[in-house]
N, C-alpha and C positions, 0 to 999 in steps of 0.2 A: 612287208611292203604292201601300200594298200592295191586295192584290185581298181586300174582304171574304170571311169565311168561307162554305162551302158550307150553303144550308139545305138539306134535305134534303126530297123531296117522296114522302110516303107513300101511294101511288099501291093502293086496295083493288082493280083492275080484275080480279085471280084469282080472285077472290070469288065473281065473277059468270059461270064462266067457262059455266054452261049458259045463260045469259041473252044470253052475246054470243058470238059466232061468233070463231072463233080470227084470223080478216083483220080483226076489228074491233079486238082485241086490239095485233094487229100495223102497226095506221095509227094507234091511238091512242098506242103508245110513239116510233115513226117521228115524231112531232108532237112527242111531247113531248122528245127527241132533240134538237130541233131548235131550240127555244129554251131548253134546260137543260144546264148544263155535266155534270153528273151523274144519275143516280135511283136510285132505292134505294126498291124496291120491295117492299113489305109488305103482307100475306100474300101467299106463294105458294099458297094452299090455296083450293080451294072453301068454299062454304058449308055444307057438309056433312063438312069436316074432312079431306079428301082434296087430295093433291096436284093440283094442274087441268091438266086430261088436255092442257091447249094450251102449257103451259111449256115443255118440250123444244123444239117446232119450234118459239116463239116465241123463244126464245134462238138457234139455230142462223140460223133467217133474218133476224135483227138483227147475228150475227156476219158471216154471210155479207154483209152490208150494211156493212161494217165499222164494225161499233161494237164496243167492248169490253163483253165479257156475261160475267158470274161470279156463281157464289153465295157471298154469306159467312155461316158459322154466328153468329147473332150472340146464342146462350144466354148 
């Protein structure tokens, strides 16, 4: 039986990124990791229109964790 297709979960948590501390950032995707074959996370930006200062070391210490981490242009 084939494996239904991926939904996709649009995860706002960069949003917030002065409301929640960057370990908060990084246990909340570690979670969701965990029981999601994929994510696909939308916005990268704060709430003020800016990249959120916690991306970079959020990606590197989920890689370092060995998950697969990329960004795709998706204009």
């Amino acid at each position: 039986m084939a494996e239904p297709p991926l939904t996709p979960i649009y995860l706002q948590l960069f949003l917030y990124s002065e409301q929640f501390s960057m370990d908060s950032h990084i246990d909340s995707l570690i979670e969701l990791c965990r029981v999601a074959k994929q994510l696909r996370i939308y916005p990268l930006i704060t709430l003020n229109g800016e990249v959120s200062p916690h991306l970079n070391l959020v990606m590197f210490k989920l890689n370092k964790l060995g998950k697969t981490v990329s960004m795709v242009d998706v204009s």
